[in-house]
MARVO-314737 format. One line per 4 residues: number of its first residue (from 0); their letters; for each residue x, y, z of N, C-alpha, C. Coordinates in pm, 1 decimal. Last residue first. Example, Ala and Ser with C-alpha at 12.3 -4.5 7.8 and 13.67 -1.06 7.14 Angstrom:
BEGIN
1	SA	1285.0 -225.0 708.0 1367.0 -106.0 714.0 1290.0 3.0 787.0; 1319.0 -569.0 780.0 1230.0 -450.0 780.0 1320.0 -330.0 780.0
END
This chain:
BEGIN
184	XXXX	1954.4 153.1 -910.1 2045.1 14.1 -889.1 2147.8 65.8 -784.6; 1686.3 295.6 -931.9 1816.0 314.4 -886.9 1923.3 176.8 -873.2; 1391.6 205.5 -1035.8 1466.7 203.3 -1092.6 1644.4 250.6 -1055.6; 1300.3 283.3 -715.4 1289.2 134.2 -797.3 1409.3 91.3 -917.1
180	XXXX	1338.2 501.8 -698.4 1338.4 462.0 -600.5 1365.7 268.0 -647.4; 1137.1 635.6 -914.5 1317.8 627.2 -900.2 1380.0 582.2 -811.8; 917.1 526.0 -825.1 967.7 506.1 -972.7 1151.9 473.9 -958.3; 877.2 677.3 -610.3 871.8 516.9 -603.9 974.2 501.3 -711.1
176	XXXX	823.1 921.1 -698.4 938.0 866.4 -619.4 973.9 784.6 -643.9; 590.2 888.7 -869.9 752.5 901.2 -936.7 837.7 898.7 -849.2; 418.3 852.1 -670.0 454.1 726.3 -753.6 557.6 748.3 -850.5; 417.7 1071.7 -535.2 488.1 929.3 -455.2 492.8 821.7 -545.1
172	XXXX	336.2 1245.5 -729.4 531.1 1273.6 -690.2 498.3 1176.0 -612.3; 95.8 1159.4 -801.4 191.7 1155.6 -882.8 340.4 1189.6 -846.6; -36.3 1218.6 -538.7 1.9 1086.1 -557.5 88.1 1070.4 -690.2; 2.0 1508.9 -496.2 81.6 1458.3 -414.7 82.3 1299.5 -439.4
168	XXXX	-196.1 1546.7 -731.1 -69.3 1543.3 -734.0 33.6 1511.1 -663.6; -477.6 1429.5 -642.2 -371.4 1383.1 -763.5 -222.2 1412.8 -777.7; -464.5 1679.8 -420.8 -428.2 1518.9 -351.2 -368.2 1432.5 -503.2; -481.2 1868.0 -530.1 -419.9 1852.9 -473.0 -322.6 1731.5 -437.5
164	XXXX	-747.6 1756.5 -711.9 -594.2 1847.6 -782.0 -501.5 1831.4 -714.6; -912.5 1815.9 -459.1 -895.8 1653.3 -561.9 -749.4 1727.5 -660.9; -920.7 2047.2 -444.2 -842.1 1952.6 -311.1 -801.7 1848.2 -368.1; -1043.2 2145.7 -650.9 -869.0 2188.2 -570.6 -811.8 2111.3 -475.0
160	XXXX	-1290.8 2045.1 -625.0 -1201.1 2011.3 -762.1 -1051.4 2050.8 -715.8; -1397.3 2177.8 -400.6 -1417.9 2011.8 -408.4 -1297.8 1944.9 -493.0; -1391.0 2438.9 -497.0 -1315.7 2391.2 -366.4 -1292.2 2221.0 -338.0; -1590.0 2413.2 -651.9 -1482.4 2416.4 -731.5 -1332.2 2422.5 -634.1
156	XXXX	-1805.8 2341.6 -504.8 -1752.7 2210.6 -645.0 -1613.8 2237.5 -677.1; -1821.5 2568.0 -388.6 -1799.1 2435.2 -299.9 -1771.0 2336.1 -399.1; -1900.7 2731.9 -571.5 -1772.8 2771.3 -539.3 -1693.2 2670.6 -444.4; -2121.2 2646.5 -671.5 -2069.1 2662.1 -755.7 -1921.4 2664.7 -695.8
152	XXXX	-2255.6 2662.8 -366.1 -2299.9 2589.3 -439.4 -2171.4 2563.6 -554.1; -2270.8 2970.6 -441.1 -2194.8 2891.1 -278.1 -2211.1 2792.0 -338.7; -2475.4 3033.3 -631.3 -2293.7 3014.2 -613.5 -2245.8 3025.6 -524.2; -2693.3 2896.4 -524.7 -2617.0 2824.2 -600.2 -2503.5 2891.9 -644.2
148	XXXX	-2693.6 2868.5 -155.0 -2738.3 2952.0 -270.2 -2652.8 2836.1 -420.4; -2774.3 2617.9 84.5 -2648.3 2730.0 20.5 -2726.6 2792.4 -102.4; -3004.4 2448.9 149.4 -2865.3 2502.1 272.8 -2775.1 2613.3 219.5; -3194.0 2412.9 8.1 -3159.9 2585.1 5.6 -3051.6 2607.0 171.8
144	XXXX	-3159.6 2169.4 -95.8 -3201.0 2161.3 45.8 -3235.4 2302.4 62.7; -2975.2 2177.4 -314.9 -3114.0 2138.2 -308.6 -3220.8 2184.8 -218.2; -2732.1 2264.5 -157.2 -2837.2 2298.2 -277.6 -2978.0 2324.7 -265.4; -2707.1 1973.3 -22.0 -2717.0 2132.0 44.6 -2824.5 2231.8 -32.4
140	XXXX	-2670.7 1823.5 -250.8 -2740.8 1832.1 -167.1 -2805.2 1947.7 -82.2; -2421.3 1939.2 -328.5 -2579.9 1965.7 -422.1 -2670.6 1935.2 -301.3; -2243.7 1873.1 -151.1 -2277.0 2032.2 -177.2 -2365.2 2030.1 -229.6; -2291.6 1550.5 -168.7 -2272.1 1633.8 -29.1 -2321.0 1812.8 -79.8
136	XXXX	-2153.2 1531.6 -434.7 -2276.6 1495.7 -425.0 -2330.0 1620.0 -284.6; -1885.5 1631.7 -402.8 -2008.8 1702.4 -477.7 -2133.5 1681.1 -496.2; -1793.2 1415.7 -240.1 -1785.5 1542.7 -181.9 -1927.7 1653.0 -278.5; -1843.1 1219.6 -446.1 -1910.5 1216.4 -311.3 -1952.8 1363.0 -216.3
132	XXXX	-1647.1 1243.4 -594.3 -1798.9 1270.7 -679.9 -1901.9 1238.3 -568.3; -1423.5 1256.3 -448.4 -1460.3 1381.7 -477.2 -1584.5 1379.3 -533.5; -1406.1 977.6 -389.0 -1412.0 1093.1 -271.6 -1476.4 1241.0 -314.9; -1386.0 930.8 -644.1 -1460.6 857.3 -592.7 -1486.4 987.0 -466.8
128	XXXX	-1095.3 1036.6 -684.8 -1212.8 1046.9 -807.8 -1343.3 1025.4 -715.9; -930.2 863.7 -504.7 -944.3 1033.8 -478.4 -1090.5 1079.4 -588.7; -967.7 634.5 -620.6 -1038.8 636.0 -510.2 -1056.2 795.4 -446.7; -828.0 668.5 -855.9 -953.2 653.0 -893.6 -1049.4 653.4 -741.2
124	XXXX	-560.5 713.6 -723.9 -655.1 802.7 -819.6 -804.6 811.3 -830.5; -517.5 481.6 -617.2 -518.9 584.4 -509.3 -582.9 669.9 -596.9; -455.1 330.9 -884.4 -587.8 290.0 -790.1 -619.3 419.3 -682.4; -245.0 477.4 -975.4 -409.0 511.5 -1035.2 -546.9 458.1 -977.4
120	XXXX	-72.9 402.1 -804.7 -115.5 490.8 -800.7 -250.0 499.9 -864.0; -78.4 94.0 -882.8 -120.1 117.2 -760.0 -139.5 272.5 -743.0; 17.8 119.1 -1138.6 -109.5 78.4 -1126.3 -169.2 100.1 -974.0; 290.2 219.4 -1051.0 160.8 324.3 -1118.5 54.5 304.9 -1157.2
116	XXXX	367.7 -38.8 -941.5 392.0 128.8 -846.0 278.3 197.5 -945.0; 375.0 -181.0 -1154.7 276.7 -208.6 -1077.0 269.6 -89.4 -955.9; 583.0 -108.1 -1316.9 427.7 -80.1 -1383.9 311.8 -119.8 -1257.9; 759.6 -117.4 -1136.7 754.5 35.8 -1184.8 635.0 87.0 -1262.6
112	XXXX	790.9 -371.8 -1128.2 756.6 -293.5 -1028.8 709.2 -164.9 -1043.7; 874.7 -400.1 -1400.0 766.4 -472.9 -1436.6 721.7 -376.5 -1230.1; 1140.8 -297.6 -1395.8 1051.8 -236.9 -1487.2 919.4 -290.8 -1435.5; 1271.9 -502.5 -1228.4 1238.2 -330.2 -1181.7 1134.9 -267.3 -1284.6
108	XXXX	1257.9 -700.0 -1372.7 1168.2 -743.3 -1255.5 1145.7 -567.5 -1187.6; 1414.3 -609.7 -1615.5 1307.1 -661.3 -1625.0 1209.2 -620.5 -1494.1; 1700.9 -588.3 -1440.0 1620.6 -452.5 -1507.4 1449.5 -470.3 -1519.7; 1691.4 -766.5 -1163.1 1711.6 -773.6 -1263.4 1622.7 -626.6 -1341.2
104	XXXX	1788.3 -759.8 -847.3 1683.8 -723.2 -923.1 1707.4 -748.6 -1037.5; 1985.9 -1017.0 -628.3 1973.7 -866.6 -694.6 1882.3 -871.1 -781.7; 1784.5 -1269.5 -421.3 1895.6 -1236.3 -569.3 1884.6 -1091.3 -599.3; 1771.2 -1298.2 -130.5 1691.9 -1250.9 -242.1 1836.7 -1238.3 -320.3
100	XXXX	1708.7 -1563.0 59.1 1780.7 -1478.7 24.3 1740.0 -1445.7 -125.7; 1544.1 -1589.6 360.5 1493.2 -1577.8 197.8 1614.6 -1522.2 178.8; 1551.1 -1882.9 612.9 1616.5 -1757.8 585.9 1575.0 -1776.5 401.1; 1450.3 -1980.7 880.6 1420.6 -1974.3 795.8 1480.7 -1855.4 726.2
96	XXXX	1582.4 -2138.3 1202.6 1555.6 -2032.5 1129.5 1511.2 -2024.3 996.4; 1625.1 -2396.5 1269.4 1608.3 -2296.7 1346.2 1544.2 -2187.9 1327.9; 1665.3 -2547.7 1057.9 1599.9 -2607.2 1161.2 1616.4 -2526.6 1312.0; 1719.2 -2411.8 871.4 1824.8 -2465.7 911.4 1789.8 -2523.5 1068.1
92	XXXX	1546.4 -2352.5 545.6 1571.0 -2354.5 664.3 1669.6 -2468.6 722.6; 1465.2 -2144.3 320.2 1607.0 -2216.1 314.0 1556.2 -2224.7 491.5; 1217.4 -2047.0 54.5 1269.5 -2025.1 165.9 1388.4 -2122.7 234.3; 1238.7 -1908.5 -279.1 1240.2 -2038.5 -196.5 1285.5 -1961.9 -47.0
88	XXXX	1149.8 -1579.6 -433.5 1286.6 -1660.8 -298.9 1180.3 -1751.2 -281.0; 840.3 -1464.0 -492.1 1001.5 -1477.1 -574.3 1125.9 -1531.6 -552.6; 658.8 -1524.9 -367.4 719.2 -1355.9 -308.9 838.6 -1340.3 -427.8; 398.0 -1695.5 -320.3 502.2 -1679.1 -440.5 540.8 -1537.5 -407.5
84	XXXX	268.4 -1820.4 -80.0 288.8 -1667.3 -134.5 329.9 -1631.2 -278.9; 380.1 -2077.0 -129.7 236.5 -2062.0 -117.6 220.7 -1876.0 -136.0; 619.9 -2024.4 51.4 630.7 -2076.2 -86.0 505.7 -2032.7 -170.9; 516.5 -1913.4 282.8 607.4 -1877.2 241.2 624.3 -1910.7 45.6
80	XXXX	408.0 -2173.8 353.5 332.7 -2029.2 370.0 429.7 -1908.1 270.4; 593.4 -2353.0 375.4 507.3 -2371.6 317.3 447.6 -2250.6 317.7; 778.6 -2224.2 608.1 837.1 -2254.6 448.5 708.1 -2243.3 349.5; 621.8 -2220.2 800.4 637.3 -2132.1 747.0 688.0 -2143.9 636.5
76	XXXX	570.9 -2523.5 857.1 425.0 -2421.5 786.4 490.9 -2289.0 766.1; 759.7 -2572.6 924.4 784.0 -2635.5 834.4 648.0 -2556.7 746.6; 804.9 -2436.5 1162.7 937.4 -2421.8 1036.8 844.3 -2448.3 902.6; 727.7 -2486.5 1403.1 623.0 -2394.7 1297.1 712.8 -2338.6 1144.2
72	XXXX	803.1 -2607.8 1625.7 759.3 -2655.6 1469.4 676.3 -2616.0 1426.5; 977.5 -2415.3 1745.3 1012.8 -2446.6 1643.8 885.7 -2546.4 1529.3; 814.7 -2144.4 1777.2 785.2 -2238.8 1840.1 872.6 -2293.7 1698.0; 846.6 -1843.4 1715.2 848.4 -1866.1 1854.1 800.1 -2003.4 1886.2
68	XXXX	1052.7 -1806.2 1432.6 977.6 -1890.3 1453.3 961.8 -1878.9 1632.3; 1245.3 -1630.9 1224.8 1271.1 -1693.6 1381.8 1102.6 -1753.3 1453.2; 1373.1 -1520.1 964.5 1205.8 -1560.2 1024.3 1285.7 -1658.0 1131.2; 1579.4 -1255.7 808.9 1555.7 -1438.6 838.5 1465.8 -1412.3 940.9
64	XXXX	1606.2 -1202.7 456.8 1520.2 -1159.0 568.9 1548.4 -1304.6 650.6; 1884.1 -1038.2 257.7 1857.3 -1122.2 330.5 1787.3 -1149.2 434.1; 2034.9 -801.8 134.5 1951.8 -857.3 71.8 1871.5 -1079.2 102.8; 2114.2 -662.5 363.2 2028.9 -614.8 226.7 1971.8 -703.6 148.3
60	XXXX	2064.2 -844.5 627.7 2132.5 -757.3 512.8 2067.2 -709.1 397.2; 1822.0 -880.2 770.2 1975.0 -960.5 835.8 2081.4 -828.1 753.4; 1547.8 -808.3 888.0 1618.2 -789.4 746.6 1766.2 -819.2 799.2; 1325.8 -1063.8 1060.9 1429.5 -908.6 1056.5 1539.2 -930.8 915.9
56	XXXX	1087.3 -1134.1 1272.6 1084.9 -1074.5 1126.6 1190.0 -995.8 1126.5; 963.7 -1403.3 1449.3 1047.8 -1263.1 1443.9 1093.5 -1216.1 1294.6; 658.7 -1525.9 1435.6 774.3 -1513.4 1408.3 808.5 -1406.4 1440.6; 357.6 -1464.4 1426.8 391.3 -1605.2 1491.5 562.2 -1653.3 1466.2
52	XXXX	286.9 -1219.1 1312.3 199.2 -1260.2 1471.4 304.4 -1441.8 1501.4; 429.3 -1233.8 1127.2 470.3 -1198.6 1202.9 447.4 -1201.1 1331.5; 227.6 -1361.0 954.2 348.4 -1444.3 998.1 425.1 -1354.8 1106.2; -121.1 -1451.4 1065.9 -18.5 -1302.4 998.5 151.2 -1361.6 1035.3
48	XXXX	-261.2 -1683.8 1044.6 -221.5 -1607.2 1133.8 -138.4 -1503.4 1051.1; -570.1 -1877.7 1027.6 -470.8 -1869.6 963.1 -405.7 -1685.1 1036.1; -581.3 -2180.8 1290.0 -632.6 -2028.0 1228.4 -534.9 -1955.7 1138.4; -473.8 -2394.7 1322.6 -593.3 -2433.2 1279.0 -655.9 -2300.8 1254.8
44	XXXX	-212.0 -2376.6 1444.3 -354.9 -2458.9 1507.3 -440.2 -2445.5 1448.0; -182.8 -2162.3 1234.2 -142.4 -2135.0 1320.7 -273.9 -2216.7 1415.2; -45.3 -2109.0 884.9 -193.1 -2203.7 945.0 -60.1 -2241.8 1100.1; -9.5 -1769.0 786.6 55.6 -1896.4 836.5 -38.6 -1979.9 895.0
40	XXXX	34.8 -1564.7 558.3 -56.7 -1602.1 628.4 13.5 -1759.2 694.8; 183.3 -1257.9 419.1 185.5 -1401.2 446.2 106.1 -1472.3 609.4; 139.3 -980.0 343.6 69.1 -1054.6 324.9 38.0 -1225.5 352.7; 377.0 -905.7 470.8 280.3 -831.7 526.5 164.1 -965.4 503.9
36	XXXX	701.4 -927.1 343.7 602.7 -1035.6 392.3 485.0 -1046.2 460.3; 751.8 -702.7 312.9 723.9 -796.2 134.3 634.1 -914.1 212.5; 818.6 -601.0 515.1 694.2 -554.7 427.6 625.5 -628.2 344.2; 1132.5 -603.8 484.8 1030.1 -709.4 531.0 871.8 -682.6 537.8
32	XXXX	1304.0 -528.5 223.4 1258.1 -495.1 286.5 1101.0 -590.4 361.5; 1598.5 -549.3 54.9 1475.1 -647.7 135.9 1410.3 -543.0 215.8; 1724.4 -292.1 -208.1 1753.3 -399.6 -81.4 1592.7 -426.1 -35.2; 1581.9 -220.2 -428.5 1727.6 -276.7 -433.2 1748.0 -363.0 -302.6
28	XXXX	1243.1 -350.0 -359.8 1366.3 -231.7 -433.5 1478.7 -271.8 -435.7; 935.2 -497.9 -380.4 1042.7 -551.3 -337.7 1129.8 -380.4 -479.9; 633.2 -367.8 -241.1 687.4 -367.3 -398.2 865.3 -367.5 -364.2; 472.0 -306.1 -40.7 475.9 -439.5 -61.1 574.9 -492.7 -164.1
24	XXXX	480.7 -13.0 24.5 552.4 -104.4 88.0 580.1 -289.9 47.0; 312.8 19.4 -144.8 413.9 87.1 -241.0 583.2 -81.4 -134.0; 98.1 -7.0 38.8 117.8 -74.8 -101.2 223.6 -81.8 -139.2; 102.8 199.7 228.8 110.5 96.4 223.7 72.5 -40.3 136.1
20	XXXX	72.6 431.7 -1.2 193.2 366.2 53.7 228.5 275.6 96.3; -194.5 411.3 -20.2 -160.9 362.1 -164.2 45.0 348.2 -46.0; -304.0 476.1 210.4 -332.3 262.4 98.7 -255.1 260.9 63.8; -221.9 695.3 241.9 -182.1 606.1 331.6 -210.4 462.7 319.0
16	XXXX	-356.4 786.4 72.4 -284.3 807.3 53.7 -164.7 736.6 96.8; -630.0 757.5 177.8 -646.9 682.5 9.7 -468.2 705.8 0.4; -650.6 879.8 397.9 -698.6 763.0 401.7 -590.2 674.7 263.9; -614.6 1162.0 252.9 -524.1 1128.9 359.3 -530.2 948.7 376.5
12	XXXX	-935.8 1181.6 171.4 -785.0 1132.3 72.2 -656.6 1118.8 115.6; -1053.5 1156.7 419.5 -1058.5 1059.4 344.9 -949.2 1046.1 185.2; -1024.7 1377.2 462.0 -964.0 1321.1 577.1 -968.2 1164.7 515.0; -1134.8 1582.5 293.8 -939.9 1590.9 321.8 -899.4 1446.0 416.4
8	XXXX	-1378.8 1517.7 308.5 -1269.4 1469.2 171.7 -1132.0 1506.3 189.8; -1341.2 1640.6 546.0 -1426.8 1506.7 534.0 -1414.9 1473.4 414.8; -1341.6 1912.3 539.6 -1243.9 1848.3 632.1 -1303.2 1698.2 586.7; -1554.4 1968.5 306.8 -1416.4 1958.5 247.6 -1325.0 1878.3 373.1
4	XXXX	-1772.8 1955.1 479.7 -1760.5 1864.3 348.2 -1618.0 1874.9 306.8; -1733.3 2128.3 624.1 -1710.6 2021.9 688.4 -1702.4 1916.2 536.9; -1747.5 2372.0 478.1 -1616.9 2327.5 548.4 -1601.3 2192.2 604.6; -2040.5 2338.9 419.6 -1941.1 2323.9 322.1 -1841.5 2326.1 386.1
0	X	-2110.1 2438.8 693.5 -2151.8 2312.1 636.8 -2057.0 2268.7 525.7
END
Protein backbone atom coordinates (compact mmCIF):
# COMPACT_ATOMS: atom_id res chain seq x y z
CA UNK A 1 0.00 0.00 0.00
CA UNK A 2 2.69 2.49 0.98
CA UNK A 3 4.63 1.58 -2.34
CA UNK A 4 1.88 2.59 -4.23
CA UNK A 5 1.67 5.91 -2.44
CA UNK A 6 5.22 6.63 -3.25
CA UNK A 7 4.88 5.14 -7.32
CA UNK A 8 1.94 7.84 -7.29
CA UNK A 9 4.08 10.89 -5.94
CA UNK A 10 6.91 9.68 -8.21
CA UNK A 11 4.55 9.80 -11.09
CA UNK A 12 3.13 13.03 -10.27
CA UNK A 13 6.51 14.93 -9.63
CA UNK A 14 7.73 13.53 -13.04
CA UNK A 15 4.31 15.46 -14.11
CA UNK A 16 5.47 18.80 -12.17
CA UNK A 17 8.89 18.36 -13.90
CA UNK A 18 7.84 18.09 -17.31
CA UNK A 19 5.55 21.79 -16.57
CA UNK A 20 8.22 23.23 -15.29
CA UNK A 21 10.43 22.43 -18.72
CA UNK A 22 7.86 23.01 -20.70
CA UNK A 23 8.00 26.44 -19.40
CA UNK A 24 11.63 26.85 -19.34
CA UNK A 25 10.76 26.24 -23.25
CA UNK A 26 8.85 29.46 -23.45
CA UNK A 27 11.93 31.68 -22.03
CA UNK A 28 13.64 33.28 -25.33
CA UNK A 29 18.18 32.34 -24.96
CA UNK A 30 20.84 33.39 -27.21
CA UNK A 31 19.36 31.92 -30.31
CA UNK A 32 15.20 31.62 -31.40
CA UNK A 33 13.80 29.08 -30.45
CA UNK A 34 10.13 28.46 -31.84
CA UNK A 35 8.55 27.39 -28.51
CA UNK A 36 8.41 31.15 -27.88
CA UNK A 37 5.43 30.83 -30.09
CA UNK A 38 3.50 27.83 -28.18
CA UNK A 39 1.25 30.34 -26.73
CA UNK A 40 0.03 32.19 -29.87
CA UNK A 41 -3.50 31.87 -30.71
CA UNK A 42 -4.74 32.76 -34.16
CA UNK A 43 -8.66 33.68 -34.97
CA UNK A 44 -9.01 30.74 -37.44
CA UNK A 45 -12.95 31.32 -39.07
CA UNK A 46 -14.05 32.21 -36.07
CA UNK A 47 -12.11 29.62 -33.55
CA UNK A 48 -9.20 30.64 -31.91
CA UNK A 49 -6.35 28.14 -33.19
CA UNK A 50 -2.74 27.32 -31.95
CA UNK A 51 -0.53 29.07 -34.70
CA UNK A 52 1.11 26.20 -35.56
CA UNK A 53 -2.18 24.25 -36.13
CA UNK A 54 -2.49 26.93 -39.02
CA UNK A 55 1.30 27.63 -40.17
CA UNK A 56 4.68 26.18 -40.74
CA UNK A 57 6.91 27.09 -37.91
CA UNK A 58 10.74 27.10 -38.57
CA UNK A 59 13.79 28.75 -36.98
CA UNK A 60 15.49 30.08 -40.42
CA UNK A 61 18.77 31.16 -38.15
CA UNK A 62 19.53 31.90 -34.96
CA UNK A 63 18.12 34.50 -34.67
CA UNK A 64 15.22 34.41 -37.15
CA UNK A 65 11.61 32.37 -37.03
CA UNK A 66 9.65 32.57 -40.39
CA UNK A 67 5.66 31.45 -40.26
CA UNK A 68 4.43 30.09 -43.66
CA UNK A 69 0.84 30.39 -43.45
CA UNK A 70 -1.26 27.23 -45.29
CA UNK A 71 -3.66 29.82 -46.64
CA UNK A 72 -2.33 33.09 -47.62
CA UNK A 73 -4.93 35.23 -46.03
CA UNK A 74 -4.15 34.29 -42.85
CA UNK A 75 -1.00 36.89 -43.01
CA UNK A 76 -2.74 39.46 -41.82
CA UNK A 77 -4.36 37.55 -38.45
CA UNK A 78 -1.04 36.21 -37.97
CA UNK A 79 0.81 39.51 -37.69
CA UNK A 80 -2.05 40.56 -35.53
CA UNK A 81 -1.82 37.43 -33.24
CA UNK A 82 1.55 37.80 -33.18
CA UNK A 83 1.68 41.47 -32.09
CA UNK A 84 -1.31 40.79 -29.59
CA UNK A 85 1.20 38.23 -27.86
CA UNK A 86 3.76 40.83 -27.06
CA UNK A 87 6.79 38.10 -27.60
CA UNK A 88 9.21 41.33 -28.00
CA UNK A 89 9.72 41.33 -32.34
CA UNK A 90 7.09 43.20 -34.59
CA UNK A 91 6.31 40.70 -37.12
CA UNK A 92 7.58 41.72 -40.94
CA UNK A 93 5.53 40.24 -43.75
CA UNK A 94 6.26 39.85 -47.37
CA UNK A 95 2.98 38.69 -48.47
CA UNK A 96 4.10 35.27 -48.25
CA UNK A 97 5.70 34.77 -45.22
CA UNK A 98 5.91 36.36 -41.94
CA UNK A 99 9.23 36.66 -40.59
CA UNK A 100 10.33 37.78 -36.42
CA UNK A 101 13.66 38.85 -36.40
CA UNK A 102 14.93 38.88 -33.01
CA UNK A 103 17.61 41.42 -31.90
CA UNK A 104 20.53 39.82 -29.70
CA UNK A 105 19.63 39.78 -25.85
CA UNK A 106 20.60 42.51 -23.97
CA UNK A 107 22.27 41.72 -20.27
CA UNK A 108 19.02 43.36 -18.73
CA UNK A 109 16.38 41.14 -20.82
CA UNK A 110 18.87 37.87 -19.70
CA UNK A 111 18.77 38.91 -16.16
CA UNK A 112 15.10 39.65 -16.03
CA UNK A 113 14.74 35.59 -17.84
CA UNK A 114 16.90 34.33 -15.19
CA UNK A 115 14.27 35.83 -12.58
CA UNK A 116 11.48 34.34 -14.41
CA UNK A 117 13.47 30.63 -14.97
CA UNK A 118 13.44 30.64 -10.89
CA UNK A 119 10.02 31.87 -10.51
CA UNK A 120 9.05 29.09 -12.72
CA UNK A 121 11.14 26.74 -10.66
CA UNK A 122 9.60 27.60 -7.34
CA UNK A 123 6.29 27.12 -9.05
CA UNK A 124 7.53 23.28 -9.89
CA UNK A 125 8.50 23.58 -5.98
CA UNK A 126 5.55 24.53 -4.54
CA UNK A 127 3.63 21.87 -6.71
CA UNK A 128 6.36 19.04 -5.52
CA UNK A 129 5.26 20.65 -1.74
CA UNK A 130 1.65 20.01 -2.71
CA UNK A 131 2.31 16.27 -3.99
CA UNK A 132 4.03 15.54 -0.94
CA UNK A 133 1.34 17.01 1.78
CA UNK A 134 -0.93 14.66 -0.32
CA UNK A 135 1.38 11.73 -0.31
CA UNK A 136 1.30 12.17 3.70
CA UNK A 137 -2.08 12.72 3.86
CA UNK A 138 -2.50 9.06 1.85
CA UNK A 139 -0.03 7.25 4.80
CA UNK A 140 -2.08 8.77 7.82
CA UNK A 141 -4.82 7.65 6.37
CA UNK A 142 -3.70 4.15 6.27
CA UNK A 143 -2.84 4.93 9.91
CA UNK A 144 -5.80 5.70 10.90
CA UNK A 145 -7.43 2.95 9.13
CA UNK A 146 -4.78 0.32 11.22
CA UNK A 147 -3.65 -0.31 7.37
CA UNK A 148 0.02 0.24 8.95
CA UNK A 149 1.32 0.47 12.48
CA UNK A 150 2.61 3.87 13.38
CA UNK A 151 6.23 3.28 12.57
CA UNK A 152 5.38 2.06 9.18
CA UNK A 153 3.45 5.07 9.38
CA UNK A 154 6.62 7.18 10.56
CA UNK A 155 8.92 5.54 7.97
CA UNK A 156 6.25 6.22 4.88
CA UNK A 157 6.49 10.25 5.85
CA UNK A 158 9.98 9.94 5.90
CA UNK A 159 10.10 7.97 2.40
CA UNK A 160 7.43 10.72 1.41
CA UNK A 161 10.22 13.57 2.56
CA UNK A 162 13.23 11.69 0.27
CA UNK A 163 11.45 11.64 -2.76
CA UNK A 164 10.21 15.35 -2.23
CA UNK A 165 14.29 16.09 -1.51
CA UNK A 166 14.80 14.30 -4.54
CA UNK A 167 12.64 15.81 -6.93
CA UNK A 168 13.61 19.69 -5.14
CA UNK A 169 16.78 18.97 -6.26
CA UNK A 170 16.60 17.70 -9.66
CA UNK A 171 14.45 21.14 -10.06
CA UNK A 172 17.30 23.25 -8.61
CA UNK A 173 20.06 21.79 -11.24
CA UNK A 174 17.23 22.53 -14.24
CA UNK A 175 16.79 25.92 -13.04
CA UNK A 176 20.64 26.54 -12.64
CA UNK A 177 21.00 25.01 -15.98
CA UNK A 178 18.61 27.23 -17.41
CA UNK A 179 20.42 30.01 -15.53
CA UNK A 180 23.63 29.37 -17.40
CA UNK A 181 22.05 28.54 -20.32
CA UNK A 182 20.54 32.09 -20.31
CA UNK A 183 23.20 33.97 -19.00
CA UNK A 184 25.96 32.50 -21.80
CA UNK A 185 26.25 35.09 -24.53
Amino acid sequence: MLNEIYSAQKESCEKAIAALKRDFTTLRTGKVNINILDNVTVDYYGSMTALNQVATVLASDASTITITPWEKSMIKAISSAIQAANIGVNPNSDGECVKLFFPPMTIEQRQENVKRSKAMGEKAKVAVRNIRKDANDDVKKLEKDKAVSEDESKKGQEEVQKITDAYNTKIDTLVKDKEAELLKV
